[in-house]
C-alpha positions as CSV (number, residue, x, y, z in Angstrom):
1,X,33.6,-48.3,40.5
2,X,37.1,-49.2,41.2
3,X,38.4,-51.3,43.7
4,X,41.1,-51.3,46.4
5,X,43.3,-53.5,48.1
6,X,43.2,-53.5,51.8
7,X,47.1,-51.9,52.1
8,X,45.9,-49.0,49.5
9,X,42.6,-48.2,50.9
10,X,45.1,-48.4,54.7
11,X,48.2,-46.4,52.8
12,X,46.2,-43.9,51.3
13,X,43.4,-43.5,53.7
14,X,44.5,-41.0,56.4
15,X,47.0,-38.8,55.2
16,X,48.2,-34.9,55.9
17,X,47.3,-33.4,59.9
18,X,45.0,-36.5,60.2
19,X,47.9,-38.9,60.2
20,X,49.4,-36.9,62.9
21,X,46.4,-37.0,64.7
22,X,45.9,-40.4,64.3
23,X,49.3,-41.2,65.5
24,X,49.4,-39.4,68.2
25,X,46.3,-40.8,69.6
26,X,48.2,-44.2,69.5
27,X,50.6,-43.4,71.5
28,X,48.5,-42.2,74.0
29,X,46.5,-45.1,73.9
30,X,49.7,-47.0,74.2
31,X,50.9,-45.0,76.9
32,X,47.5,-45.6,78.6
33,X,48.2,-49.1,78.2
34,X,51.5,-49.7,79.5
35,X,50.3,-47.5,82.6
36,X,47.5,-50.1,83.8
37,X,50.0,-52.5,83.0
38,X,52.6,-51.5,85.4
39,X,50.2,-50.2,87.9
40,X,48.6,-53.9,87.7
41,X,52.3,-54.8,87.9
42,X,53.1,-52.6,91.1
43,X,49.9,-54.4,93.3
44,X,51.3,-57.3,92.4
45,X,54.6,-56.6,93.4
46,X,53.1,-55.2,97.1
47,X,51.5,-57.9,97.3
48,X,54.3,-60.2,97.2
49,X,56.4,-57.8,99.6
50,X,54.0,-58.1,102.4
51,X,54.1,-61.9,101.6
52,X,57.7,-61.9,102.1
53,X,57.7,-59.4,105.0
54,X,55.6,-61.6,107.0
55,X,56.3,-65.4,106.0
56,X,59.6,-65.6,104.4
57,X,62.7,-65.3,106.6
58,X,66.0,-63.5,104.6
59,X,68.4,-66.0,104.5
60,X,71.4,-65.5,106.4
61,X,73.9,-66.0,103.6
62,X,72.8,-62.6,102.0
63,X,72.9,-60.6,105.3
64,X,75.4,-58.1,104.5
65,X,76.0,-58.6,100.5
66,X,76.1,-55.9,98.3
67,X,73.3,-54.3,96.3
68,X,74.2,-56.7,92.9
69,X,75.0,-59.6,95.1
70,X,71.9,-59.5,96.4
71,X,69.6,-59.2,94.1
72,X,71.3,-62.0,92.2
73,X,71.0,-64.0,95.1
74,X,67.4,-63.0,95.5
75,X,66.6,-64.2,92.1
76,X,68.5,-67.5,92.1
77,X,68.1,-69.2,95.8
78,X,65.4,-69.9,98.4
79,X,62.7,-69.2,99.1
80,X,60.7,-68.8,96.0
81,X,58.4,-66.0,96.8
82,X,61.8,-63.9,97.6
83,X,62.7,-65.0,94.1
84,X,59.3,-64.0,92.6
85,X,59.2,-60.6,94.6
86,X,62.9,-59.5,93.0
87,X,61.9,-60.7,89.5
88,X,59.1,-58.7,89.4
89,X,60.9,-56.2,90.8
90,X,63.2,-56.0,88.1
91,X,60.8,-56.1,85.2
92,X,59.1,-53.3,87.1
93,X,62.1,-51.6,86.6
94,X,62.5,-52.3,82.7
95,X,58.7,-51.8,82.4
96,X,59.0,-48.0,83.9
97,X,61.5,-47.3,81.3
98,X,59.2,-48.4,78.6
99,X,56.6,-46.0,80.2
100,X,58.4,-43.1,80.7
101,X,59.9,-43.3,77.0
102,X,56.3,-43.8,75.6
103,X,55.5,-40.7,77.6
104,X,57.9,-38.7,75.6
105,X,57.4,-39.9,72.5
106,X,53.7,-38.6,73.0
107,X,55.0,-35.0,74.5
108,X,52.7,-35.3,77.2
109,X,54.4,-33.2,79.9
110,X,52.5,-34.6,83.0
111,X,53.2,-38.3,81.5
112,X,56.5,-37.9,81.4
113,X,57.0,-35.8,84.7
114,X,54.6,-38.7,86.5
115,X,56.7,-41.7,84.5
116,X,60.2,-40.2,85.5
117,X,58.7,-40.0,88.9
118,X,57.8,-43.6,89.1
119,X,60.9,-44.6,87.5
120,X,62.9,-43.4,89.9
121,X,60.6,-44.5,92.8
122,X,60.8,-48.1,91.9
123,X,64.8,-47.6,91.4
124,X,64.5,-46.2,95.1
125,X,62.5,-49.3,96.3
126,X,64.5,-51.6,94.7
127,X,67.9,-50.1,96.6
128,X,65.7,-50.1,99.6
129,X,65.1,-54.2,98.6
130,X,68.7,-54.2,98.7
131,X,69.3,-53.1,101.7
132,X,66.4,-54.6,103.6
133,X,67.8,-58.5,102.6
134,X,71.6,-56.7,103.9
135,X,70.6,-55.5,106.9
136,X,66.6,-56.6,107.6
137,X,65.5,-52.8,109.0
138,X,62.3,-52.0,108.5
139,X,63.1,-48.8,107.1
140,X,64.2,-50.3,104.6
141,X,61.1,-52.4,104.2
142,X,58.6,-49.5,105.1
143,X,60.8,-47.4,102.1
144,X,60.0,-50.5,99.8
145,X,56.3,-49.7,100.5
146,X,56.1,-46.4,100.5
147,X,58.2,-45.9,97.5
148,X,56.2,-48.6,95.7
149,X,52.8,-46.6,96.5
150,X,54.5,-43.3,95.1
151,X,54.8,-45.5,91.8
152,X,51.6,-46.5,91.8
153,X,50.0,-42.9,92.6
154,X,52.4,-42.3,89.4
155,X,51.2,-44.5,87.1
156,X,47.7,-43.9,88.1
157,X,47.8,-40.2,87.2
158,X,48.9,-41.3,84.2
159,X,45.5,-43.4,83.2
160,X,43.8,-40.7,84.5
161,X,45.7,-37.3,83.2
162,X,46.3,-38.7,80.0
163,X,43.4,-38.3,77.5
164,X,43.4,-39.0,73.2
165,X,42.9,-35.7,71.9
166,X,39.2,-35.6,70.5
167,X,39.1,-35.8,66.4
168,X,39.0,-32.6,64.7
């Protein structure tokens, strides 16, 4: 009886439609993936913003800045949880992209409509952060949350519309 090596018996052992298959399933499973993540990602995120919306004062320095100004200044001064709210904030942002590109590289046409969705929902929230440590109106903070549970609806439509194709 011969014998295989592990990379042969891996190379050789799903080849033709199945490999398509088999891909194909990983990306979903993938894309599944990275959609708890960031919807794990976007509670934590409201979590902080409620934090800062009731205990953390803006401070007055970046009252009236610009939208890069202050979100630099976010990340780099007091008070920490500020800090911690715009980090996140911005890996949320890099994080959606990564979603929404997995979502087309696995042709699901939901995915990608409910990633581009979320995408530019936490792009809206963040210019709403923006202008919440410019001016402090609520609007602006009450579009932060609003924008960030549009996101999260998103994401979650994702874990839930998105399914592995069943093996032939």
């Amino acid at each position: 009886m011969p014998t295989h090596s592990a990379d042969e018996a891996i190379s050789s052992g799903i080849t033709g439609p199945d490999a398509g298959t088999a891909r194909q399933t990983g990306r979903i499973r993938r894309l599944r993936g990275n959609s708890l993540g960031i919807s794990l990602m976007l509670i934590a995120e409201y979590g902080l913003g409620i934090g800062v919306n009731l205990y953390v004062g803006v401070p007055a320095a970046d009252r009236g800045n610009g939208l890069a100004s202050a979100a630099g200044r976010a990340l780099t001064t007091q008070p920490v949880l500020l800090a911690m709210h715009a980090g996140l904030g911005l890996l949320l942002l890099a994080t959606a992209a990564s979603v929404l590109t997995r979502a087309i590289r696995a042709r699901h046409r939901f995915a990608i409509t409910a990633s581009a969705t979320g995408l530019l929902a936490i792009a809206g929230a963040a210019v709403s952060g923006a202008s919440f440590v410019r001016d402090s109106k609520a609007g602006a903070s009450m579009a932060m949350a609003v924008l960030t549970g549009i996101a999260l609806v998103c994401y979650l439509g994702n874990l839930f519309a998105v399914r592995p194709t069943a093996p032939r």
